[in-house]
N, C-alpha and C positions, 0 to 999 in steps of 0.2 A: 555154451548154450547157443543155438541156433536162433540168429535172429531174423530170420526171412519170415515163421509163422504171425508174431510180432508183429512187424513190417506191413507183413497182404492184408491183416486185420486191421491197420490204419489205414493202410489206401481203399480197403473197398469202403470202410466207412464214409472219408472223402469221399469217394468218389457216388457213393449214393446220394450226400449234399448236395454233391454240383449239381448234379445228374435231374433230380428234385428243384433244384432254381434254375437250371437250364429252362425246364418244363413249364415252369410256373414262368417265365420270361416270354416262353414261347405263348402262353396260354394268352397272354398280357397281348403279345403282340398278332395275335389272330383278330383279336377284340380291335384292337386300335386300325387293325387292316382293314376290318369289315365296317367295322363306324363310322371313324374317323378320318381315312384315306381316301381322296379321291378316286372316283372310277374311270379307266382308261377309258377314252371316247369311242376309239375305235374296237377294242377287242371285247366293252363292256367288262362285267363280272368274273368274265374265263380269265383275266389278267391278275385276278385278285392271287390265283397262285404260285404268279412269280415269285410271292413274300416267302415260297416254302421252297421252289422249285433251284433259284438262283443260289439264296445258302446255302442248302444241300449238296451242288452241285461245287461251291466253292470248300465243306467242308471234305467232301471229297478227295475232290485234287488235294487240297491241305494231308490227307492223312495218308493218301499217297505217296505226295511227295519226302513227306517224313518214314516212311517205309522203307522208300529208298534210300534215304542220307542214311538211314541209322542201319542199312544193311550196308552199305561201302564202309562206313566206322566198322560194323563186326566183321567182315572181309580184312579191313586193314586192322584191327585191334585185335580181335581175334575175344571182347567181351561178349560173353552171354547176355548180356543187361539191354545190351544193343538189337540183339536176334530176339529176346521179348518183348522190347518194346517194337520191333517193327512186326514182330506177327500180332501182337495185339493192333498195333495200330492199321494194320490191313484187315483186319476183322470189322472193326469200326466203318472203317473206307468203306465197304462191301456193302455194309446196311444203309450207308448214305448213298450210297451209288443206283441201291435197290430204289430210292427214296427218287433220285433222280429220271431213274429210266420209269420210273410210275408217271409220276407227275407232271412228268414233258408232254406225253401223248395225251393223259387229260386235257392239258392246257392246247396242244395244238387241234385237237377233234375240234371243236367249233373257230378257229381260228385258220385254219388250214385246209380243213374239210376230211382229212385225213388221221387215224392213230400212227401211222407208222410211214415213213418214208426213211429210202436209203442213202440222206443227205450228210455231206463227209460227217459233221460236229457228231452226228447219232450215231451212226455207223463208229465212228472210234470210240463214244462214251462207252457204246455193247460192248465194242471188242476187249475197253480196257476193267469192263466187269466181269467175261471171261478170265482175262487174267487172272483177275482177284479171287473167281473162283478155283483155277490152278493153284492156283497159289496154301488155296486153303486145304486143297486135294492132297497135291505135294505135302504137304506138312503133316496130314494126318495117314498118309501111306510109308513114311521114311520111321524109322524107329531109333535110328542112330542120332543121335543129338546135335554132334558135330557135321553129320552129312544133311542130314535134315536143314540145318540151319545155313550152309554152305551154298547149299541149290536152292534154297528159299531167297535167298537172298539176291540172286540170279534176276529173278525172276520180278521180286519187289523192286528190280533198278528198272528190267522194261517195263515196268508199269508207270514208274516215275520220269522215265523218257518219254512215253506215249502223254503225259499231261500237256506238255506246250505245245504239240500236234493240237489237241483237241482245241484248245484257245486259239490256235491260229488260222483254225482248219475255215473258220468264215471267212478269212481273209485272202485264204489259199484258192479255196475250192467256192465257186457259188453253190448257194444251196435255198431250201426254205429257210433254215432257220437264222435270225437276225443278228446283224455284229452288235457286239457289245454295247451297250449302253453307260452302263458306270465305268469299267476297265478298260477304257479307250483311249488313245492317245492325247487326246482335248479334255476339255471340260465334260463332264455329266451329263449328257441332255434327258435330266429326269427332272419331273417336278419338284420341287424343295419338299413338298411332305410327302411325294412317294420314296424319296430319298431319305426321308428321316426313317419310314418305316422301314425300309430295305436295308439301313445302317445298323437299328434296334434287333433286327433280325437275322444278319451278320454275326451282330455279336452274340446272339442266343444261342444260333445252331452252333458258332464257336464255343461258349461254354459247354455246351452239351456237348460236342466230341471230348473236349479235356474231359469231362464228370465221364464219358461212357470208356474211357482209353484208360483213365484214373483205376475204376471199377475193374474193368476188365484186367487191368496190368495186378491189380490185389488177386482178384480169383486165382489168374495164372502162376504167380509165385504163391499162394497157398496151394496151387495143385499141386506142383516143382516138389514143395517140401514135403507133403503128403507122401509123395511116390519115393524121395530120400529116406526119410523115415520106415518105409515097406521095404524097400531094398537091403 
């Protein structure tokens, strides 16, 4: 008996859980942002979206970078398991990245005067959501499993290449937008409870990718089996 159908039917349940306390984490920490956090002096209330804008952009990179590793594993392993979880995982990426390129130009209109400038950091976040949408192109135009998964995999390393550009690119290239503040070579220079919220909301959008990768990685091995089954 095939135990993949099994299998997707615990993980989407999983992964509906997480996905569900992600939410309910995130809800918690809107609330605590808007209440209870300080408001930046100079940027006032536009700054309140960094609590959405900076995780996002960190779960990103994260499911990126995981895209990559687990297409070099399938390139050198030659496992399926590895080519699912990296097209799942670059599906996710995509919807955080969407999340990112949204909520940047919110935050910069009243802070910049501007939605849009072709400052390096921005200019590589588009390029490498481009990608991501190649990426998803490519997979759904190839039909052969083993080539599909072979040139996807291509594709999910430059995108996991282009991640430490994009972190570096403030420090490479001037631009508008600001070097880091938490991920910087020194200490922090955040406030101790804009840092608390920034930390609580870190880990939220973190769980909420594992609950949406969870989910989605069930779906896609009940689709897998589906289609074995019709075959």
């Amino acid at each position: 008996m095939n135990a993949d159908p099994i299998r997707a039917q615990i993980l989407v349940r999983r992964g509906w859980r997480l996905t569900l306390l992600a939410l309910l984490a995130l809800a918690g920490m809107v609330v605590l942002a808007q209440r209870f956090t300080p408001t930046e002096i100079r940027q006032g209330l536009a700054q309140k979206i960094f609590y959405i804008h900076a995780p996002s952009a960190w779960c990103a990179f994260l499911a990126v970078g995981l895209t990559g590793l687990a297409s070099i594993l399938y390139l050198w392993l030659g496992d399926q398991h590895f080519d699912r979880f990296a097209a799942t995982s670059a599906e996710v990426g995509t919807v955080f990245c969407v999340v990112v390129l949204t909520t940047g130009p919110i935050w910069g209109k009243p802070i910049w005067g501007t939605w849009w400038t072709w400052d390096a950091r921005l200019s590589l976040t588009l390029f490498l959501f481009f990608l991501l949408l190649g990426y998803q192109v490519l997979r759904s135009a190839i039909r052969v499993p083993t080539e599909r998964a072979r040139l996807s995999s291509v594709v999910g390393i430059m995108a996991m290449v282009l991640v430490p550009f994009i972190h570096l690119s403030v420090y490479l290239f001037r631009g508008l937008h600001p070097t880091p503040i938490v991920l910087k070579p020194s200490a922090p220079s955040l406030d101790s409870e804009m840092l608390r919220t920034l930390l609580i909301s870190f880990a939220a959008f973190t769980l909420l990718y594992v609950g949406l990768v969870t989910l989605a990685y069930g779906i896609r091995l009940a689709q897998e089996a589906e289609e074995r089954g019709h075959a």
